[in-house]
C-alpha positions as CSV (number, residue, x, y, z in Angstrom):
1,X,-2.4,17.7,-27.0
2,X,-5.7,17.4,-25.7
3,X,-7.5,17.7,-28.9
4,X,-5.2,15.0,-30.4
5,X,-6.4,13.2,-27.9
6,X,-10.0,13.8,-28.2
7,X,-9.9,12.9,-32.0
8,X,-7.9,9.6,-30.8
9,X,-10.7,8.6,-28.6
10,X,-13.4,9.6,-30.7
11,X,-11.8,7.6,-33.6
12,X,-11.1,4.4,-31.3
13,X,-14.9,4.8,-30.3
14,X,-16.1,4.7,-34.2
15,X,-13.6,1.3,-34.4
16,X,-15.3,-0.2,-31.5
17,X,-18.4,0.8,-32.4
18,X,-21.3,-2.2,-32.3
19,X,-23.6,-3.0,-35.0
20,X,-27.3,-1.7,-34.9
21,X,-29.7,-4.8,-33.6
22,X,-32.5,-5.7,-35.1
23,X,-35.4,-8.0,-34.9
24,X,-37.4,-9.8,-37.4
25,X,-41.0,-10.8,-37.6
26,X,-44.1,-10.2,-38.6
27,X,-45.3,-6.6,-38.5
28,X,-47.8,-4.3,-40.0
29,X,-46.3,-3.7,-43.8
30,X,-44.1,-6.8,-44.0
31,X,-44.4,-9.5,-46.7
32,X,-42.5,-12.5,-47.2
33,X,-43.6,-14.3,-50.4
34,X,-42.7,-17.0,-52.7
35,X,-43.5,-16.6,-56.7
36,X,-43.2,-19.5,-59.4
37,X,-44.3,-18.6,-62.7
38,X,-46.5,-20.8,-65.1
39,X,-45.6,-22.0,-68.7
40,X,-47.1,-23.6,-71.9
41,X,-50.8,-23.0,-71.3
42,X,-51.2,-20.8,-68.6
43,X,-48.1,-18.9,-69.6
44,X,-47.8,-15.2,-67.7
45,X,-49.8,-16.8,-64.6
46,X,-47.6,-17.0,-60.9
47,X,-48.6,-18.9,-58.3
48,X,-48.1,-16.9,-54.9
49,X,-47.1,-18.5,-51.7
50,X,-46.9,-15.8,-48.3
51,X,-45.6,-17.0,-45.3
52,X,-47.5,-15.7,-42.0
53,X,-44.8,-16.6,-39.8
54,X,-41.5,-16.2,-39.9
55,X,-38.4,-14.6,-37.1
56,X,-35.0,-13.5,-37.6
57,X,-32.2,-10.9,-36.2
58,X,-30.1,-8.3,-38.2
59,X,-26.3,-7.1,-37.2
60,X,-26.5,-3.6,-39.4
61,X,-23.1,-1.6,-39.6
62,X,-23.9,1.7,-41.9
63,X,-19.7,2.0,-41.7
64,X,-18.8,-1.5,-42.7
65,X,-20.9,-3.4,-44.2
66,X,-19.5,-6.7,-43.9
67,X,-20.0,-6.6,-40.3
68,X,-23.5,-6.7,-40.7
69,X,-25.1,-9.9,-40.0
70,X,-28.3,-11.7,-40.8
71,X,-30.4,-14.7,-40.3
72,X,-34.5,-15.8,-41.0
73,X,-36.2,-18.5,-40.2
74,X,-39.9,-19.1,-41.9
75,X,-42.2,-21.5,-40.7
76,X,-43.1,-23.2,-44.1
77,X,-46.4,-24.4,-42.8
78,X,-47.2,-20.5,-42.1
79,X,-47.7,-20.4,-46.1
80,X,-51.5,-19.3,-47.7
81,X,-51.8,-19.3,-51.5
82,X,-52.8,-16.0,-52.4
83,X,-54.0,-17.0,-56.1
84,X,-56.9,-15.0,-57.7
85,X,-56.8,-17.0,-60.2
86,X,-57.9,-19.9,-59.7
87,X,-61.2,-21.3,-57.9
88,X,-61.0,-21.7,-53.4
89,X,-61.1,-25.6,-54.2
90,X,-58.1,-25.4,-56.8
91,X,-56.4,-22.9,-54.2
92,X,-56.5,-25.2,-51.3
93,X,-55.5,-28.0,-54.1
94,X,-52.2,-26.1,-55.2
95,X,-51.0,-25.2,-51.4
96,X,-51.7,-29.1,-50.3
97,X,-49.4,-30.1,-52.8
98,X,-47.0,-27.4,-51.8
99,X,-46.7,-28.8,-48.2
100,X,-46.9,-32.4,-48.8
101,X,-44.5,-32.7,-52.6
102,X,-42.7,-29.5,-52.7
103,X,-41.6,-28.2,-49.1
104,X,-42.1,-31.8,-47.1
105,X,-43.2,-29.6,-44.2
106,X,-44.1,-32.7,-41.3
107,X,-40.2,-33.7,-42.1
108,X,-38.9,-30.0,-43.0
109,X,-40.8,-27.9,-41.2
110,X,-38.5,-24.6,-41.5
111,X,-36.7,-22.4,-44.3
112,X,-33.6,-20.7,-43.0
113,X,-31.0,-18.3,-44.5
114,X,-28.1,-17.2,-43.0
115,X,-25.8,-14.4,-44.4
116,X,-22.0,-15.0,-44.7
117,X,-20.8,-11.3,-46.5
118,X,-22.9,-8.2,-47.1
119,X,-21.5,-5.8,-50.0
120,X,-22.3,-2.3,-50.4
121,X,-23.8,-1.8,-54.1
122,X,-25.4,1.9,-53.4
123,X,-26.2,4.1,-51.2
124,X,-29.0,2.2,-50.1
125,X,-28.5,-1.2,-51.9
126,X,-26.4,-4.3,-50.9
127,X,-25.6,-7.7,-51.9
128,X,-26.6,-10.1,-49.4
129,X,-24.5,-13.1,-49.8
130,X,-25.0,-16.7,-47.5
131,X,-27.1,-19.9,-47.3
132,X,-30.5,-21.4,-47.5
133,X,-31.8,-24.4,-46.5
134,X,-34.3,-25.5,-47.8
135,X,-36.0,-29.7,-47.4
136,X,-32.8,-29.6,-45.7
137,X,-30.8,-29.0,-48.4
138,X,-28.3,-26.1,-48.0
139,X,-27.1,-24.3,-51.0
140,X,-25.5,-21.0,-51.4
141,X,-27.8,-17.7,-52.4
142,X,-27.4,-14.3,-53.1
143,X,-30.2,-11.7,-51.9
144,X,-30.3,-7.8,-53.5
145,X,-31.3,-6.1,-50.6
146,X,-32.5,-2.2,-50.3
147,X,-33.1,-0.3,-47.2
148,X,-34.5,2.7,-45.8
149,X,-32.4,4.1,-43.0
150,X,-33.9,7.2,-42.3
151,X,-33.8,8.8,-38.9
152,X,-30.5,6.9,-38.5
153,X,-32.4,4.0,-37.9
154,X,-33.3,1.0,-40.4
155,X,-37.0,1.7,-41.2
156,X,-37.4,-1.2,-44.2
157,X,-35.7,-3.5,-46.1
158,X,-37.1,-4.9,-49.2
159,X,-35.3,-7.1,-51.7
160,X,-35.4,-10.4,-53.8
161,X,-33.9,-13.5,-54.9
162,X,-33.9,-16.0,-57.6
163,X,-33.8,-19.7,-56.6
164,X,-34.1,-22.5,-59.2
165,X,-36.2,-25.1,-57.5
166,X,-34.3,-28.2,-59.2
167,X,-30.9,-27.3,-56.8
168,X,-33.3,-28.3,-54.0
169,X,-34.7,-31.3,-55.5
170,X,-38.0,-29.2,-56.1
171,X,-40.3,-30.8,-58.9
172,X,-43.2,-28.7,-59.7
173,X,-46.6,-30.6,-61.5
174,X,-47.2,-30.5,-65.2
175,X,-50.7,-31.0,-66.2
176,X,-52.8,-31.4,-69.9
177,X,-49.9,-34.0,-71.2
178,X,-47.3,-31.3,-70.6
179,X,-49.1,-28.4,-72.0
180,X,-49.2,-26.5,-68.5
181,X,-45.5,-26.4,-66.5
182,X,-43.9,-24.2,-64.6
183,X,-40.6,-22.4,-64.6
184,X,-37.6,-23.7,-62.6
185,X,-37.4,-20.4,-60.6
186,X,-39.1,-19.0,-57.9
187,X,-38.2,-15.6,-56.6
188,X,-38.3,-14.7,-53.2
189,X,-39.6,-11.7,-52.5
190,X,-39.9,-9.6,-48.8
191,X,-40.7,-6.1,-47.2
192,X,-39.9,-6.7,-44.0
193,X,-39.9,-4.0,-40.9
194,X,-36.9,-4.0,-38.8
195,X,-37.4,-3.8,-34.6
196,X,-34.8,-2.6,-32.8
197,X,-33.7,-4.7,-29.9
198,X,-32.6,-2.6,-26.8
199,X,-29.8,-4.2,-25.5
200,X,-29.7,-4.5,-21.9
201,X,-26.4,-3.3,-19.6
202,X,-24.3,-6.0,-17.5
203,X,-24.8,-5.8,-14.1
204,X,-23.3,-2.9,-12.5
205,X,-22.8,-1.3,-15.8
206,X,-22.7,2.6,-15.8
């Protein structure tokens, strides 16, 4: 009797268990970058877009994965134009336009996303599935996601997402009478470093 109770307990304890809580931000290894590849002319060249600043918070159940929980928001004004491309002047010219015409920063200063379902694809791979907002315009996205969990602990996650900049009203330049465009995608791309957040125990808690 007392080991069916034992395994009862320890069973009801798994149920009850909380997810793992995590903080986002910048960190030594993370990256959080935009990509939007060139056409016509300059076909085969990406502009890059990092964003220095950026928080967040993740809910991770290893057991059920669509417990887990996630939300990010990135300054947009944090972005620097990583380029090699092109000359300092042309840089500085390309991430001008990016605040002012393509992200509106004074009037939208933040990107957010905000997952609604997580999905287990692999051991280590998910679906991400929820909604970013981005000018202010909210439209659903889905994120492939990996992680590195060693240690029983989340240690990475990496992943990437496709976005097609015309849902969000996003109209990149052309230049040279149309000869030099750019694709209506971006991918979003991230290695960020999980913190985990200790939570503290209500008062008088044993």
């Amino acid at each position: 009797m007392r080991i069916r109770i034992s395994l009862f307990v320890l069973a009801a304890g798994a149920l009850c268990a909380q997810p793992a809580h995590y903080e986002l931000r910048p960190a030594h290894g993370s990256r959080f970058a935009l990509t939007v590849e060139k056409t016509g002319l300059l076909s085969g060249r990406k502009h890059v877009f990092e964003f220095q600043r950026f928080s967040g918070e993740v809910l991770f159940d290893r057991a059920a994965p669509n417990r887990s929980q996630v939300e990010l928001t990135i300054d947009a004004a944090s972005a620097i134009c990583k380029d090699s491309w092109v000359s300092d002047k042309d840089r500085g010219n390309i991430l001008a336009f990016m605040f002012r015409d393509m992200l509106d920063v004074e009037r939208h200063p933040r990107l957010t996303f905000r997952s609604s379902n997580v999905v287990m694809k692999g051991d280590r791979s998910f679906e991400v599935a929820g909604n970013l907002v981005v000018r202010g315009i909210d439209k659903p996205a889905k994120v492939t996601v990996m992680i590195d969990d060693g240690q029983g602990t989340l240690q990475s996650v990496s992943g990437q997402a496709v976005v097609r900049l015309k849902e969000y009203g996003l109209k990149p330049p052309k230049a040279a009478l149309g000869a030099i465009g750019t694709k209506d995608e971006m991918t979003v791309e991230f290695q960020l470093v999980p913190l985990p957040v200790q939570e503290s125990n209500p008062a008088g808690a044993q």
